[in-house]
N, C-alpha and C positions, 0 to 999 in steps of 0.2 A: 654829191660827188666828193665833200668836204670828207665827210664821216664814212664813205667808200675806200678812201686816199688812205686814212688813219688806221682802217682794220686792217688793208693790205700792209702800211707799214708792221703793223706787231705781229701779221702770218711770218712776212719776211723775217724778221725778226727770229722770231722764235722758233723759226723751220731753221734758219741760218745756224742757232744753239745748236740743235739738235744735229746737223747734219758735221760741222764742224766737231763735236765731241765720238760721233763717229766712224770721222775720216782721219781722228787722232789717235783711234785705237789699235791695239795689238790685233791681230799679227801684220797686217799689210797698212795701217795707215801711214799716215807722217805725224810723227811725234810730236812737232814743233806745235802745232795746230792747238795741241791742247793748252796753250797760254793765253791763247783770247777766245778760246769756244766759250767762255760764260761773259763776255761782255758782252752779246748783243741784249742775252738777260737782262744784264745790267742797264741797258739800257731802258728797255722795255720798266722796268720797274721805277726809271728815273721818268720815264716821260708820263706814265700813271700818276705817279706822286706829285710831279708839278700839273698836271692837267687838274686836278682838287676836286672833279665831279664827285657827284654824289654817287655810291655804289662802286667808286673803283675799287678799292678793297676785296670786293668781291667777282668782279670782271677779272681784274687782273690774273687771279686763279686761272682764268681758262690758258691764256697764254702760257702759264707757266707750264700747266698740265700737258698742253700741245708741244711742247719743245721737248717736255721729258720723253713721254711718247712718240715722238720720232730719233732720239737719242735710243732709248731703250730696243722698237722696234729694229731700226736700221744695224743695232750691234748684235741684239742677238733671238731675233728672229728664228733660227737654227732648232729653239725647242719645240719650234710646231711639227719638226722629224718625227719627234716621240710623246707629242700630246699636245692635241690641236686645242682641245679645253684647257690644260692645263696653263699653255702657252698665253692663252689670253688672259687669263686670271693671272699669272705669274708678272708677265707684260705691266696690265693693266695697273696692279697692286702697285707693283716697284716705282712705275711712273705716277701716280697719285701720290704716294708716299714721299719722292724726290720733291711736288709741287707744292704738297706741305711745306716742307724746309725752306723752300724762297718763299711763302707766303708770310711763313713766320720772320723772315727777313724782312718782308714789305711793311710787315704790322711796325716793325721794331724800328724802321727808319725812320716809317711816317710818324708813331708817337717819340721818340727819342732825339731825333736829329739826324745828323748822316757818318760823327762821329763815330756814336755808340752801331748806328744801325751795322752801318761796311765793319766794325768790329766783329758783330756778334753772327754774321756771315760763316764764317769759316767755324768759329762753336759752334752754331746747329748742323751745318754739312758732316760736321767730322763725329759730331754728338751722337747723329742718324748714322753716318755709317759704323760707329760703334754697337751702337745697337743692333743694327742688320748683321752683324758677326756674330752677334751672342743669343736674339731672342730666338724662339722655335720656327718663325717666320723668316728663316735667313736666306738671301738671295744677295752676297757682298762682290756677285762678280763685276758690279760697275763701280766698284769702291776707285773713287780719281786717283790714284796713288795707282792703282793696278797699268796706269797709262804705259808706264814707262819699261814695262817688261820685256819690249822686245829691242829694250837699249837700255842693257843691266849694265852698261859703263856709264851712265849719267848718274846711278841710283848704288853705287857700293855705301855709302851713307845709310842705308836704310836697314843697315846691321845693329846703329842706334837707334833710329826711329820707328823702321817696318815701314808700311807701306801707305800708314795716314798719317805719317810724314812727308811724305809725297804730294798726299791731297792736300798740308796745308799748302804744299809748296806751290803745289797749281791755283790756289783759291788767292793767294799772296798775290801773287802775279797778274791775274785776270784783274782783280781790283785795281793795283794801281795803273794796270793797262789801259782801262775804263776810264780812271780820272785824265789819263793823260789825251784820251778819243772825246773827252768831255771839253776839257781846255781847246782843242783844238775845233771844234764843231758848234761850240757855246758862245756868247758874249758876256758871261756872266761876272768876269773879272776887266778890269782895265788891262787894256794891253799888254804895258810893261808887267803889272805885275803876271797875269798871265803865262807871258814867255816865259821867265822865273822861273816860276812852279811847273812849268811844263819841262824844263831843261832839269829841275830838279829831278821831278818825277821821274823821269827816262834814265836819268843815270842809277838812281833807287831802283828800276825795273831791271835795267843793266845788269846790274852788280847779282840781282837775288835771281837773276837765271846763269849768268857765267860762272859767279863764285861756287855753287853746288855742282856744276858739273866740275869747274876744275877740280875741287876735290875728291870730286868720286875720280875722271879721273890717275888723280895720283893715288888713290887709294886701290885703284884699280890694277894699275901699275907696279905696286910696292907691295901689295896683298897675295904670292902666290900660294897652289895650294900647300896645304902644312896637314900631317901626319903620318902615320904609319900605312904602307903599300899594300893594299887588298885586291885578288882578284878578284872578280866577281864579272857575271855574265844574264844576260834576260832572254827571254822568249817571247817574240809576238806571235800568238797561233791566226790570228787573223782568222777566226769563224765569225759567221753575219750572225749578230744577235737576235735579229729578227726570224729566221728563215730557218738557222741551222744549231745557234747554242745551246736551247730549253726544248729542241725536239728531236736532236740527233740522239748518235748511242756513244755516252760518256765512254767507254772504253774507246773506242778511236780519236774520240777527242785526248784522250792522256795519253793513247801511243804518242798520235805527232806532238804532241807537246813533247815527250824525252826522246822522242826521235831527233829533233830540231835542238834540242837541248845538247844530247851527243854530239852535235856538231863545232860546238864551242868550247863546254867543259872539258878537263883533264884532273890529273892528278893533285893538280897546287891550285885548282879554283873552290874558294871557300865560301861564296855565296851563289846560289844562282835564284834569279827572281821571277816568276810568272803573274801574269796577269788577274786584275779582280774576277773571280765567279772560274775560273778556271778547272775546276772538280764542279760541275755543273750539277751534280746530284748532290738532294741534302742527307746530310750525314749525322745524325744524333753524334752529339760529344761524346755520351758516355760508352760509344763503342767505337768512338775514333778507328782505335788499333789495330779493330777487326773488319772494318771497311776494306774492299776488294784496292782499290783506289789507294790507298795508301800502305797495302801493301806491296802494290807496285810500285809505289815510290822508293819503297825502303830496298826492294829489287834493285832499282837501279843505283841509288847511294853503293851499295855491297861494293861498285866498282870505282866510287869515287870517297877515299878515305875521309876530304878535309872538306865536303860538301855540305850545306846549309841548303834547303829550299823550303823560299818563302812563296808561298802564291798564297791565292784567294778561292774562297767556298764558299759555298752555304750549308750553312750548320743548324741545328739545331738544338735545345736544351730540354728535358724534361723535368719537370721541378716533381720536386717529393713532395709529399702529401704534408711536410713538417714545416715546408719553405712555402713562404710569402710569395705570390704569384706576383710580376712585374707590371706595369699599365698596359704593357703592350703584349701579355701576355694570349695564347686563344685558348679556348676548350676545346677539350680532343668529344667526338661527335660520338664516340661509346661508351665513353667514361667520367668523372668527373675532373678529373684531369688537367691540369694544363701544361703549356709549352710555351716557346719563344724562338721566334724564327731569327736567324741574322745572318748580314751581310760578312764575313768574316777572311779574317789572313791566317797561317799559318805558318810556324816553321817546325819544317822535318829535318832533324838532325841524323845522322850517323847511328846516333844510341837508341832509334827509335826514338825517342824524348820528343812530344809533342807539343807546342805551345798552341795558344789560340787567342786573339786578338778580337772584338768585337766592333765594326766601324760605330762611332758614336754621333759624329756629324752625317744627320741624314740629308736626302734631297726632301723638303717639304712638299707635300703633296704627288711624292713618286713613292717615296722610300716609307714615311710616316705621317700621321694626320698632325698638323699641328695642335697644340692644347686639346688634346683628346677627350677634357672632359670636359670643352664646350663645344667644341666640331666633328665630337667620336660619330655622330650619327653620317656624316658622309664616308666614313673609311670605306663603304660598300665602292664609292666611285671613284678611290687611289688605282693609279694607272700597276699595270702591271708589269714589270722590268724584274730583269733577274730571274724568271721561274717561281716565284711566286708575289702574292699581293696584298697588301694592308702592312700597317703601320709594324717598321720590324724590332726588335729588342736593341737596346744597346749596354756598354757599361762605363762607370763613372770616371776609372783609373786608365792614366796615360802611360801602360806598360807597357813597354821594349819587349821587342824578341829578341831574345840571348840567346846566342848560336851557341854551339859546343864546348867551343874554345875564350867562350867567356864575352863575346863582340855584343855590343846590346846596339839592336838597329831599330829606328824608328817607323811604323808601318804607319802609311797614310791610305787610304784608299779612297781613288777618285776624288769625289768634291771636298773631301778634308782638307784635298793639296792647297785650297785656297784660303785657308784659315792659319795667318802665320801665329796667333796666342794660342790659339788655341794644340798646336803642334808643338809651342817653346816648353810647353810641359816635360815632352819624352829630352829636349835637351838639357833640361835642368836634374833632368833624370838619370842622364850619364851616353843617351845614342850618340853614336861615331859617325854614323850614314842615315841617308833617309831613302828609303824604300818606298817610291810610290808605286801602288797598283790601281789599275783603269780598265773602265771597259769602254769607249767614246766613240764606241761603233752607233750609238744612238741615233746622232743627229746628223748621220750620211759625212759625204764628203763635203763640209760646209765649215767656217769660222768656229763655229766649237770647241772641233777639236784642239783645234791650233791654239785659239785663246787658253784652252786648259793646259797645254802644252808649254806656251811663253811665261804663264802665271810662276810655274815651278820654276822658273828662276829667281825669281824672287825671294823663292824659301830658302834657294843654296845662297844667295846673299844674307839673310835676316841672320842666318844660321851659322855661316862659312861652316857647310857641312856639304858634302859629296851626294848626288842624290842618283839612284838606279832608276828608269822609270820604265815600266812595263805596260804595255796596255795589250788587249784582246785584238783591238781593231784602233787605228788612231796613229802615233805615231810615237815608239821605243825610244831610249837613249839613255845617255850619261849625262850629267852637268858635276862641273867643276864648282869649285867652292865659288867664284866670282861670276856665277851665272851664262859660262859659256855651255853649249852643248857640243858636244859629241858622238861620232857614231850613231847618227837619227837614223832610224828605221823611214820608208815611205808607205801613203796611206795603200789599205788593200793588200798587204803583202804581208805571207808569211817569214820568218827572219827571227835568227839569233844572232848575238854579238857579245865580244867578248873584252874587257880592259881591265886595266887594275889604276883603282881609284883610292885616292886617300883618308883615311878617316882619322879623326882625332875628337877629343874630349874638351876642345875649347867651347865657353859657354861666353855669348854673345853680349852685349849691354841690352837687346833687346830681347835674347832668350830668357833673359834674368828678371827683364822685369813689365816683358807683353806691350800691350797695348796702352802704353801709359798715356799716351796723345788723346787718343781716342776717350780713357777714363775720367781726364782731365777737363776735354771736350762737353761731357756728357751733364757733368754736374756741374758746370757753369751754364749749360745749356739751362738746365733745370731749373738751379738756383733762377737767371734771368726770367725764365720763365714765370716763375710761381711768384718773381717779384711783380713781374706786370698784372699780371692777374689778379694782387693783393690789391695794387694801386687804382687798376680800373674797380675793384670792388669799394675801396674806401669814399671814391668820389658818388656813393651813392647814397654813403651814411651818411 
């Protein structure tokens, strides 16, 4: 019954984690929640460590694994809409990889102390999620910093930081939150001093959740938006990806696209923006021009002098017989040939003048194989999204599209929008606005979309940049520089909308210099790392 009693305590436990980091997420949770969703962990790893059996070390894993697991499951379940395999491996991976990170916390306690251990906490959390931003394996939508997206006046600060500043902020918190549920639950201290440190502790907790929001916020407050007045206008066509976008007839998909467009634009609107995969047919680059489809577009510009349209294709490249074929490149099936398929943006100007944008942050395992030359043997089993399948091209450079008039705007498309270093590139590169394009018709009417929806406020924060967002299916709008939205579209519904938003050339303390938390994070992770590992080796010489 004893050892019945105890495995129920760490279920609870650890179902507790998981349900609390949950119920703290964007779009519908309550925010507050995520300042003790990790101390029932904490506990759970305290009461393993003092219990000193033999094999806790490696029991303890399971718990951990079972709380990421229902953490992961319960937020974002939603991908099993668009790949029931993939969904589980996706799942599965992200939450093994989370139980890693507290294990190596458990290792680091139990050989270190509880000083270094609760130190070295927040370096490996933040150390992982910097790496899940940058490796080929990247899934950073549970990055703890992203909690706070759908209360972007707690988080104007995060123009310094980003967004794993955030995560330190919550990991700060939960700890001392822990020691203070410790003192109060423990006898490990005498009384007096006890209260002490618990009075202590509480106002140390106090200070590091009021003082960041009061400043965000007055920064809130005192930050409005700043630059020059653009109109600009979006298109949501709301076609079902599944049923109607890769097997309808692209020509009526582009009427109602500028039919719907007519409805907003005029004479003085100098951007309008459509959604990813929008020209549904792939179009070799090298005959852009002479594409049915963008000739039509250039039809309709004739009536709007100061017009920019930015939407989304799929494109395609043919490489010359002289040029270096890319890893992702395929053979054409008569010739020796190859090409590169991609996810792609455009903008059509006035002068016919084309630009072309390549997305370069793929979905792993939709979009591209990851490390192709050791996983290249399943690309046969990459899902297929977009009209077509396997692993697609991308390119190096974070180029702006430069409207006519000289406007350089930053094009994200879909899951890019959740990569703030990875974006502060086109800022440091002179964009005004951010232009995101989506198709988030994927995962039905579900959390998804919404969450991909709240994240993009967090970019008009990191950035204080205006951002246009357009999706297929999902839901449209404006954001302000300080993370509010604007004229939202609703899910299911076709709709244009039209406002004039500001843009300006101001570069951030974090467009300027990324993910520094995270960099900083990573190699003291390491460093710690390869010290221990020296240490347990030397104890055998």
């Amino acid at each position: 019954m004893r050892r019945l009693s105890t495995i129920s305590k760490y279920t609870l436990f650890a179902v507790l984690s998981g349900v609390l980091l949950w119920l703290s997420w964007p779009e519908r949770g309550w925010t507050p929640l995520i300042f003790v969703a990790l101390v029932p962990l904490l506990w759970i790893e305290r009461l393993y460590e003092r219990g000193k059996g033999a094999g806790n070390h490696l029991k303890v894993f399971f718990w951990f694994f079972l709380s990421m697991s229902v953490w992961n499951g319960l937020t974002t379940w939603w991908i099993w809409n668009s790949t029931s395999v993939g969904s589980i491996v996706a799942l599965g991976l992200n939450s093994l990889l989370m139980a890693i990170v507290w294990q190596l916390f458990y290792v680091t306690k139990r050989d270190h102390g509880p000083a270094i251990g609760y130190l070295s906490l927040p370096f490996y959390w933040i150390g992982f999620e910097y790496l899940h931003l940058n490796w080929e394996i990247s899934w950073p939508w549970l990055t703890l910093g992203n909690a706070f997206a759908a209360r972007p006046q707690w988080v104007q600060w995060y123009e310094y930081t980003g967004v794993l500043g955030g995560s330190l902020w919550v990991i700060g918190v939960n700890i001392l939150l822990f020691q203070i549920s410790k003192n109060l639950f423990t006898h490990s201290l005498l009384l007096k001093v006890r209260q002490a440190n618990t009075i202590i502790l509480s106002l140390i907790a106090l200070l590091l959740i009021a003082v960041p929001i009061d400043v965000s916020y007055h920064l809130y407050d005192h930050r409005p938006d700043q630059g020059q007045p653009t109109s600009v206008a979006f298109v949501q066509p709301n076609i079902d990806p599944y049923n109607e976008k890769f097997n309808g007839t692209s020509d009526d998909q582009l009427n109602e696209f500028l039919r719907l467009a007519s409805t907003v634009v005029d004479s003085q609107t100098e951007f309008l923006v459509g959604p990813e995969t929008a020209l549904p047919d792939g179009i070799w680059e090298e005959e852009i021009l002479q594409h049915k489809s963008i000739k039509k577009i250039d039809q309709f510009l004739i009536g709007f002098p100061k017009l920019n349209l930015i939407t989304g294709l799929t494109s395609f490249k043919r490489y010359k017989q002289t040029e270096k074929p890319s890893i992702t490149a395929r053979k054409f099936k008569d010739n020796a040939d190859y090409y590169d398929v991609y996810n792609s943006a455009i903008l059509v100007d006035p002068s016919d003048n084309i630009q072309i944008y390549h997305k370069t942050r793929l979905v792993p395992g939709v979009e591209k194989m990851p490390y192709p030359k050791i996983f290249g043997f399943l690309e046969k089993f990459s899902l297929e999204l977009g009209g077509t399948s396997g692993s697609l091209g991308t390119q190096d450079r974070r180029a702006n599209l430069i409207s006519e008039s000289g406007i350089p705007v930053a094009p994200a498309i879909c899951y890019e929008s959740i990569y703030g270093d990875f974006l502060s590139a086109y800022m440091r590169n002179g964009a005004q606005f951010l232009a995101i394009i989506t198709n988030d018709g994927w995962w039905g009417d579900t959390p998804g979309y919404r969450q991909h929806l709240q994240y993009a406020r967090l970019r008009a924060i990191e950035f204080r940049k205006s951002i246009v967002r357009s999706a297929n299916t999902g839901i449209s709008c404006f954001i302000n520089q300080r993370g509010d939205i604007t004229e939202a579209t609703t899910w299911w519904t076709a709709d244009a909308r039209k406002a004039t938003i500001l843009r300006n050339e101001h570069v951030t303390f974090y467009a300027q210099f990324g993910d520094y938390i995270g960099f900083v994070a990573a190699f003291l992770s390491v460093s710690f790392f390869v010290f221990m590992v020296l240490r347990r080796l030397l104890r055998f010489i």
